[in-house]
PDB file of N, CA, C and O in Angstrom:
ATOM      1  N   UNK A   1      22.341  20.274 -23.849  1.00  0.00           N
ATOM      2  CA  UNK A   1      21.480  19.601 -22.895  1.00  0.00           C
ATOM      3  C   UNK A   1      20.019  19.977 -23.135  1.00  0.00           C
ATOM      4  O   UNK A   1      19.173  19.134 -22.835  1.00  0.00           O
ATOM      5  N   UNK A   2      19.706  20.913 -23.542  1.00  0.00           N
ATOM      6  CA  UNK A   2      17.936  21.270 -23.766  1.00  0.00           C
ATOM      7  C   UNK A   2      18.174  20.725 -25.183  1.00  0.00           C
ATOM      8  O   UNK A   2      17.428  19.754 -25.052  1.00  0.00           O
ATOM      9  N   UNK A   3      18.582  20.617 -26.282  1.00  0.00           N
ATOM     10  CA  UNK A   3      18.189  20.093 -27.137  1.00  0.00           C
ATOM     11  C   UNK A   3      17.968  18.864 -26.698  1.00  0.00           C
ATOM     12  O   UNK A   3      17.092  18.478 -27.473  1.00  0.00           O
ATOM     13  N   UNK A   4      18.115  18.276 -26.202  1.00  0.00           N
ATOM     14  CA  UNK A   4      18.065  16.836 -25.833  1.00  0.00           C
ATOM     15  C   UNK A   4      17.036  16.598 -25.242  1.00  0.00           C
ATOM     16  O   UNK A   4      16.247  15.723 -25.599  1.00  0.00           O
ATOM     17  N   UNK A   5      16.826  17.626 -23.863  1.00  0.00           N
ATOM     18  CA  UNK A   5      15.815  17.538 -23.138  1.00  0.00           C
ATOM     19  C   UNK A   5      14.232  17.862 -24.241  1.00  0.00           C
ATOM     20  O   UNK A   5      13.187  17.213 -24.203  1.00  0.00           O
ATOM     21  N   UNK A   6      14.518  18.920 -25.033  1.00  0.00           N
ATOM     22  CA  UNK A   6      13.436  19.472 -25.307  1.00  0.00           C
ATOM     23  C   UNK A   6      13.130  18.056 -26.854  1.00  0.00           C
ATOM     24  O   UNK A   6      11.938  17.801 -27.029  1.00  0.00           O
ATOM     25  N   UNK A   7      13.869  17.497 -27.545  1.00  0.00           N
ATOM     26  CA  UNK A   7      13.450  16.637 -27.812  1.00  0.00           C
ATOM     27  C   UNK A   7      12.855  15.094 -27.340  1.00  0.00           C
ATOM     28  O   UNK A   7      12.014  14.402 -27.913  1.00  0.00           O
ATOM     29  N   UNK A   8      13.448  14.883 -26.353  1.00  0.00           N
ATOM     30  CA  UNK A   8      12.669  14.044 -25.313  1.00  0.00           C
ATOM     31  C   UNK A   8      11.223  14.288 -24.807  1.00  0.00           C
ATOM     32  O   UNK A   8      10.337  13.447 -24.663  1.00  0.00           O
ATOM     33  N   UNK A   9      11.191  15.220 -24.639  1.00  0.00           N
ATOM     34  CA  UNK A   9       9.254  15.938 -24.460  1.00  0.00           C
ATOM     35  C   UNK A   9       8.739  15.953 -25.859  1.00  0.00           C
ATOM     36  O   UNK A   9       7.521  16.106 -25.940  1.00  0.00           O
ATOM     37  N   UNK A  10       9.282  15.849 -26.786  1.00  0.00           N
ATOM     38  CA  UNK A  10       8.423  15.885 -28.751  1.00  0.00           C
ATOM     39  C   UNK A  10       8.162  14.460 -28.571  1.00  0.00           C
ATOM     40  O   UNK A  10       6.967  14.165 -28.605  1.00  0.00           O
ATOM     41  N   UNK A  11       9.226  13.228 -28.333  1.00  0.00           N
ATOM     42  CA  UNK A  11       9.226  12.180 -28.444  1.00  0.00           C
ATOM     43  C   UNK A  11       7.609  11.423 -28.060  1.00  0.00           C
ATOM     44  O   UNK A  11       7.422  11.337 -26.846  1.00  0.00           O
ATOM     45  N   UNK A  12       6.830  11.058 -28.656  1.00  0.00           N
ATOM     46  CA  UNK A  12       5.451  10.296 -28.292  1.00  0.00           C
ATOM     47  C   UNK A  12       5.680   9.087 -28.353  1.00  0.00           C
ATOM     48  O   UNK A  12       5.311   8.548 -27.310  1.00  0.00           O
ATOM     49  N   UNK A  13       6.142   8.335 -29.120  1.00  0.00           N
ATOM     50  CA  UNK A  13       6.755   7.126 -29.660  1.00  0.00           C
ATOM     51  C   UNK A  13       6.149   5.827 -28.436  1.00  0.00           C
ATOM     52  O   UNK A  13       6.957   5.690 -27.518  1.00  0.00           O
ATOM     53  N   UNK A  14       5.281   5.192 -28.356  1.00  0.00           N
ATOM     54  CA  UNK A  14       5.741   4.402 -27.326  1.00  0.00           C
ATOM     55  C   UNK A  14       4.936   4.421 -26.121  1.00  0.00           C
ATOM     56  O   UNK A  14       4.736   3.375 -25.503  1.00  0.00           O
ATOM     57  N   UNK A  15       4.375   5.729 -25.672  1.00  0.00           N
ATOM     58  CA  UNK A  15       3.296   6.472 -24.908  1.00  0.00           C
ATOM     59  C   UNK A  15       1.715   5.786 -24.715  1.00  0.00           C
ATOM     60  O   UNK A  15       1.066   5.833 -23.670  1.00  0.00           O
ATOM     61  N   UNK A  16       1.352   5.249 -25.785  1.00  0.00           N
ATOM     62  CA  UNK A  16       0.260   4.718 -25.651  1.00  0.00           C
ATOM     63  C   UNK A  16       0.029   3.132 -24.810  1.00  0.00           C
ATOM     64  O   UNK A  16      -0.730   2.786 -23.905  1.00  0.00           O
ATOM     65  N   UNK A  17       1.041   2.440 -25.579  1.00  0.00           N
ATOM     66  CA  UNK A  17       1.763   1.032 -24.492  1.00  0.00           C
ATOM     67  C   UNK A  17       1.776   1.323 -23.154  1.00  0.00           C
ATOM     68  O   UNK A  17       1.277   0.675 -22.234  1.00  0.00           O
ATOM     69  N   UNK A  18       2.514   2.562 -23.116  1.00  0.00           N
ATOM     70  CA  UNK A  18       2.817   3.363 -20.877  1.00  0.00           C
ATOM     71  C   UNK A  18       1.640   3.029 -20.704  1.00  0.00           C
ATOM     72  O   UNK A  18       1.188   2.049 -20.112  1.00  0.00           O
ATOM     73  N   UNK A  19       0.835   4.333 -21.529  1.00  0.00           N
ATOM     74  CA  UNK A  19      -0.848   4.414 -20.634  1.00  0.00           C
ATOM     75  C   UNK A  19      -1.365   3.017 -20.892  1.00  0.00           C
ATOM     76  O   UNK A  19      -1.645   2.938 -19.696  1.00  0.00           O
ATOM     77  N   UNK A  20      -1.698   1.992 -21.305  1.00  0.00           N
ATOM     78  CA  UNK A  20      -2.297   0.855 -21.433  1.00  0.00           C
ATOM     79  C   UNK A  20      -1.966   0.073 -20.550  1.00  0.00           C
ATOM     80  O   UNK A  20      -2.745  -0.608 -19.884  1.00  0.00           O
ATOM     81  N   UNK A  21      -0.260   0.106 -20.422  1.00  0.00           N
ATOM     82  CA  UNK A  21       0.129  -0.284 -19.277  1.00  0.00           C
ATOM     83  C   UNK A  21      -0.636  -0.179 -17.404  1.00  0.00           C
ATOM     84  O   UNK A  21      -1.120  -0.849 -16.491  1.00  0.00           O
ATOM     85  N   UNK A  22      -0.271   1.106 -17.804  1.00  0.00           N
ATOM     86  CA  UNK A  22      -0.576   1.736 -16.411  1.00  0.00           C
ATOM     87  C   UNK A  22      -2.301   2.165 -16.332  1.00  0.00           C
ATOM     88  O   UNK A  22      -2.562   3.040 -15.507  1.00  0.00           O
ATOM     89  N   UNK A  23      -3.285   1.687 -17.010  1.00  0.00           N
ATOM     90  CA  UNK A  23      -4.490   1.389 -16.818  1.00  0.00           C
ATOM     91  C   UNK A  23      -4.584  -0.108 -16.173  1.00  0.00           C
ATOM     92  O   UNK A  23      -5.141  -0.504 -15.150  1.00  0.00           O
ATOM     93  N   UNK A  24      -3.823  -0.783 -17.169  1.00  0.00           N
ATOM     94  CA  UNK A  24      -3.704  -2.545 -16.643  1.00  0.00           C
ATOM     95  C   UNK A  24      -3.702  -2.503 -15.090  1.00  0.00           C
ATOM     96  O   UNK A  24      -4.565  -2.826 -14.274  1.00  0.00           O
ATOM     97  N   UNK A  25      -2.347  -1.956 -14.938  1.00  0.00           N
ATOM     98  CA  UNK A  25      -1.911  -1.920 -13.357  1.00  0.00           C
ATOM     99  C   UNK A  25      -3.000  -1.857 -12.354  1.00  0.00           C
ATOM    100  O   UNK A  25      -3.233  -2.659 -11.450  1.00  0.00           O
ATOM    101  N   UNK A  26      -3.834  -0.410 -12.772  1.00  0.00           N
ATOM    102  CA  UNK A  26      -4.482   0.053 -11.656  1.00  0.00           C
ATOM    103  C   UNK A  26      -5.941  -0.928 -11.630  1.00  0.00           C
ATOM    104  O   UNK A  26      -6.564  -1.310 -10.639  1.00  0.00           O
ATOM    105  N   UNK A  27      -6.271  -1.212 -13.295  1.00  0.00           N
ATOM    106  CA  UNK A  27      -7.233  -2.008 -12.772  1.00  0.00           C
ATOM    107  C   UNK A  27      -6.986  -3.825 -11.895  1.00  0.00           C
ATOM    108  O   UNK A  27      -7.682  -4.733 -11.440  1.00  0.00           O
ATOM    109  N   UNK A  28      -5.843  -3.552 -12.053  1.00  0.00           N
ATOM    110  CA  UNK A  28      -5.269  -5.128 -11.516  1.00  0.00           C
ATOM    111  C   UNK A  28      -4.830  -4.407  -9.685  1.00  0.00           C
ATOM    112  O   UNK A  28      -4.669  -5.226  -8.781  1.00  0.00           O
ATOM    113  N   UNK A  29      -4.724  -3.247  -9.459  1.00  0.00           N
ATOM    114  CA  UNK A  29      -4.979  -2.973  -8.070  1.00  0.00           C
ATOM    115  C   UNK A  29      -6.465  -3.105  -7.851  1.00  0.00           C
ATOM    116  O   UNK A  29      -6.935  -4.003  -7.152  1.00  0.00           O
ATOM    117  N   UNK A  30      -6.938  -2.516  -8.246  1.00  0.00           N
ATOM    118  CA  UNK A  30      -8.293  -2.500  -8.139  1.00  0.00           C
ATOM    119  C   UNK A  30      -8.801  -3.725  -7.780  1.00  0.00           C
ATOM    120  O   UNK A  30      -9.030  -3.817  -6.574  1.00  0.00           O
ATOM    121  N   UNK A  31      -9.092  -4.856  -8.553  1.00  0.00           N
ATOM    122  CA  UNK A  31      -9.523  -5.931  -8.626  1.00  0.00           C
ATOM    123  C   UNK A  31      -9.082  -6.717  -7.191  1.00  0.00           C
ATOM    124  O   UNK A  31      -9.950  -7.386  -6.631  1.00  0.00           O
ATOM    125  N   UNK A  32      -7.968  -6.647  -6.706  1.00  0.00           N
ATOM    126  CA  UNK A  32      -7.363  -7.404  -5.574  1.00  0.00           C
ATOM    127  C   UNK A  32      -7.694  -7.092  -4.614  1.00  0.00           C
ATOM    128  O   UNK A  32      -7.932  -7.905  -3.721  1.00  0.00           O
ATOM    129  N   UNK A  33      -7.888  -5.169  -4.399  1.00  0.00           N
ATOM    130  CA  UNK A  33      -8.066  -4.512  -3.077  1.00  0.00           C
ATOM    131  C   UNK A  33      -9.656  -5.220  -2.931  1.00  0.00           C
ATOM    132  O   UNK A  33     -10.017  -5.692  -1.853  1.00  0.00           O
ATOM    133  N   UNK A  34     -10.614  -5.230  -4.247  1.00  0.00           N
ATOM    134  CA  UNK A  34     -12.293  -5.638  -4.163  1.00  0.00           C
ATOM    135  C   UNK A  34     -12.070  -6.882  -3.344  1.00  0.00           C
ATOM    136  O   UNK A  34     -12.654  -7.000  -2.267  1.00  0.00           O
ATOM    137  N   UNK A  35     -10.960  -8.161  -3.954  1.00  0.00           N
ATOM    138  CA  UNK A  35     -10.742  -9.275  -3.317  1.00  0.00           C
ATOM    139  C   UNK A  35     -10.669  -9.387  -2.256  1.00  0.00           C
ATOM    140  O   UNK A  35     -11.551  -9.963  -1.620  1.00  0.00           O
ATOM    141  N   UNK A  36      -9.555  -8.857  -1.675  1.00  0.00           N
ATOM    142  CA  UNK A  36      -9.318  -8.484  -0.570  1.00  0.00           C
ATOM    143  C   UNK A  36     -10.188  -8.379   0.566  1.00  0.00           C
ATOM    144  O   UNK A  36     -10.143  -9.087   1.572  1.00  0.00           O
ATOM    145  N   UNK A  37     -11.276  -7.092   0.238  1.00  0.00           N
ATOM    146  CA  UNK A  37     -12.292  -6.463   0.945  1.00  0.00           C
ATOM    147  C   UNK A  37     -12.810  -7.152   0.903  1.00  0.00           C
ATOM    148  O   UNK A  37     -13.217  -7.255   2.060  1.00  0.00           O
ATOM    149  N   UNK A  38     -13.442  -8.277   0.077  1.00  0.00           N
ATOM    150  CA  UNK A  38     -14.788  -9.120  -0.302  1.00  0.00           C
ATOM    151  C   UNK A  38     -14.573 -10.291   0.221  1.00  0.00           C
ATOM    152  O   UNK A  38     -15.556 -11.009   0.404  1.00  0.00           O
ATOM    153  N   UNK A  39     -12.873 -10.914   0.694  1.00  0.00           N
ATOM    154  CA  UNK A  39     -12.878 -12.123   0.887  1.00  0.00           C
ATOM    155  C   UNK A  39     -13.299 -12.901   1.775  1.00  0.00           C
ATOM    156  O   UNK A  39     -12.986 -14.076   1.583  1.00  0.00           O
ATOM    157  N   UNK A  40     -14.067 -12.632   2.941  1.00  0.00           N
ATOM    158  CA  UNK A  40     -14.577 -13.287   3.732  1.00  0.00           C
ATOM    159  C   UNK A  40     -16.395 -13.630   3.492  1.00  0.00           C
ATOM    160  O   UNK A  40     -17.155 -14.588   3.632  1.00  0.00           O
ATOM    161  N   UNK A  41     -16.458 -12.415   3.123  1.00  0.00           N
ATOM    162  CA  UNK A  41     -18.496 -12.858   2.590  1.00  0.00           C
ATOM    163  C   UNK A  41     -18.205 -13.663   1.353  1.00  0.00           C
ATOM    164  O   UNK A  41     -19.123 -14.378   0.951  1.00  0.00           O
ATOM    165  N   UNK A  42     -16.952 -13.659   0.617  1.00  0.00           N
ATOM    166  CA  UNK A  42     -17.563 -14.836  -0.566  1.00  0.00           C
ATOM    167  C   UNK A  42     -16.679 -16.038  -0.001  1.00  0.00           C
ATOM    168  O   UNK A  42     -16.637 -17.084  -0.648  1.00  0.00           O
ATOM    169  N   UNK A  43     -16.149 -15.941   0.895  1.00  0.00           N
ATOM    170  CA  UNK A  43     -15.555 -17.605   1.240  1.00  0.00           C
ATOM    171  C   UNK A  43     -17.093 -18.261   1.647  1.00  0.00           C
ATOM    172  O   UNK A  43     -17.506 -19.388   1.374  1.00  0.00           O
ATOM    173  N   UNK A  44     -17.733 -17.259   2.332  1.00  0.00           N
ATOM    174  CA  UNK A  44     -18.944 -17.987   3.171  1.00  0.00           C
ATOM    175  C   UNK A  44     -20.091 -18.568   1.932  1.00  0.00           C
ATOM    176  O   UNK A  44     -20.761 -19.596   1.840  1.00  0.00           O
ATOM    177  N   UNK A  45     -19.981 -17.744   1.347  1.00  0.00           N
ATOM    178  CA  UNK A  45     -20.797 -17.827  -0.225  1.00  0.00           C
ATOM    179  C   UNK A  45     -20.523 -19.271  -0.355  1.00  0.00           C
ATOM    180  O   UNK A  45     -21.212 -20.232  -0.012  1.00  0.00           O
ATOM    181  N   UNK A  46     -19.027 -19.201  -1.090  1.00  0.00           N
ATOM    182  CA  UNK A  46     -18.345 -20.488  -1.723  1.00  0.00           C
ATOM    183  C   UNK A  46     -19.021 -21.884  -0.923  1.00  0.00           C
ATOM    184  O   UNK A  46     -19.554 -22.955  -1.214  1.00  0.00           O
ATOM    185  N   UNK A  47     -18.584 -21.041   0.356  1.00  0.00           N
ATOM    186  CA  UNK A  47     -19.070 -22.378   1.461  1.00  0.00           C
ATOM    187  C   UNK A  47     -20.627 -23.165   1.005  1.00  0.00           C
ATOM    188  O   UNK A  47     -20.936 -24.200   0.414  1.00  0.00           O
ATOM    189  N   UNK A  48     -21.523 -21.770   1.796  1.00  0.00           N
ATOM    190  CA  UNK A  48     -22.650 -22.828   1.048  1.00  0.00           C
ATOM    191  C   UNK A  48     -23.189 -22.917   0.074  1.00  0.00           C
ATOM    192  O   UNK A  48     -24.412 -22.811  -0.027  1.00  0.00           O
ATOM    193  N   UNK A  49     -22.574 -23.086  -0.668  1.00  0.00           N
ATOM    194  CA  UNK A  49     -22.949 -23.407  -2.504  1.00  0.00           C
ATOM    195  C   UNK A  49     -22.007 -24.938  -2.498  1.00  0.00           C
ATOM    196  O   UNK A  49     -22.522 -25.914  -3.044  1.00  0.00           O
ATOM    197  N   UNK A  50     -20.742 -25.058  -1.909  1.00  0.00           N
ATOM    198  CA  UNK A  50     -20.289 -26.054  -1.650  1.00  0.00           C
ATOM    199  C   UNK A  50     -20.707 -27.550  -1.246  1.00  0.00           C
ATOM    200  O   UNK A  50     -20.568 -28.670  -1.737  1.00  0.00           O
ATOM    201  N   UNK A  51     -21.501 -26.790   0.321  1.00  0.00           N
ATOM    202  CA  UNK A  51     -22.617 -27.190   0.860  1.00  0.00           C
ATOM    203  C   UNK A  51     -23.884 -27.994   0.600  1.00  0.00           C
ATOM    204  O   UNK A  51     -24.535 -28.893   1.132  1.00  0.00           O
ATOM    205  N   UNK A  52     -23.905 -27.395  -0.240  1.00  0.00           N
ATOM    206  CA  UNK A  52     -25.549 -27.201  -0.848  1.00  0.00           C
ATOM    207  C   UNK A  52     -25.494 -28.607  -2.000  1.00  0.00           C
ATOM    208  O   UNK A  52     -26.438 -29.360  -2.241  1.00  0.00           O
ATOM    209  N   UNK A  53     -24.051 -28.677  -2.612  1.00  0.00           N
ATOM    210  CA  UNK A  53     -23.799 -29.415  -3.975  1.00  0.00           C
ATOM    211  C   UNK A  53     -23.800 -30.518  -3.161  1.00  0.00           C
ATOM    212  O   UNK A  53     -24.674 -31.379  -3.253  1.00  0.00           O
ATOM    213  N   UNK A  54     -22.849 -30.572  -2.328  1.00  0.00           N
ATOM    214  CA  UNK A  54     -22.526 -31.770  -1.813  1.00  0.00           C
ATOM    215  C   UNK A  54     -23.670 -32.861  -1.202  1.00  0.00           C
ATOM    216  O   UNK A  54     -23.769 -34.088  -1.210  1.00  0.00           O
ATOM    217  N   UNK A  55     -24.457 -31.773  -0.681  1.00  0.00           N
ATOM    218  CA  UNK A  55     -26.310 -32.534   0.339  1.00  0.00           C
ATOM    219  C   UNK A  55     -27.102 -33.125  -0.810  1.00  0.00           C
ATOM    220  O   UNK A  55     -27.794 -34.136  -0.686  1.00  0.00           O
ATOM    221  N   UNK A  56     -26.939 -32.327  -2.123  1.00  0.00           N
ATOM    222  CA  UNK A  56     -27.993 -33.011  -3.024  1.00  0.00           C
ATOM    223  C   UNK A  56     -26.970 -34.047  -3.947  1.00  0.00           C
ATOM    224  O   UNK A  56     -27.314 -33.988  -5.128  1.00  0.00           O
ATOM    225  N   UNK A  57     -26.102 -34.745  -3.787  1.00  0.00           N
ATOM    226  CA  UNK A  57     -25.162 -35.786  -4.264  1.00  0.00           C
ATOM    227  C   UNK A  57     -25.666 -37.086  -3.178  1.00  0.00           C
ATOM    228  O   UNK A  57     -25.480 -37.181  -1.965  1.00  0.00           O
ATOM    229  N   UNK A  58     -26.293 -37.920  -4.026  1.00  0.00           N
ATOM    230  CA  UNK A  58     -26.561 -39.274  -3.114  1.00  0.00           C
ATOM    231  C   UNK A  58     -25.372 -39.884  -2.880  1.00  0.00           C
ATOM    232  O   UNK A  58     -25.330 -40.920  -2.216  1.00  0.00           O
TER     233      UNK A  58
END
């Protein structure tokens, strides 16, 4: 059983994909929680820029 175990901890194989992975993740938490937090001042944004396009359309 420790040979096994203790070759499982040598094993790197594969490790760099995890972490790339699990950078992805967090910046893809990241990004949603900003959404999230942000989504009402940029609906209003959206709004009048919306607004704004639509008044200068004859």
């Amino acid at each position: 059983m420790y040979k096994v175990f203790n070759k499982l901890c040598q094993e790197e194989k594969g490790t760099t994909a995890v972490e790339y992975g699990l950078i992805a993740g967090l910046i893809s938490v990241a990004g949603l929680v900003s959404f999230l937090a942000l989504g009402d001042s940029l609906n209003v944004i959206f709004d009048l820029v919306a607004t704004t396009i639509n008044s200068t359309n004859p």
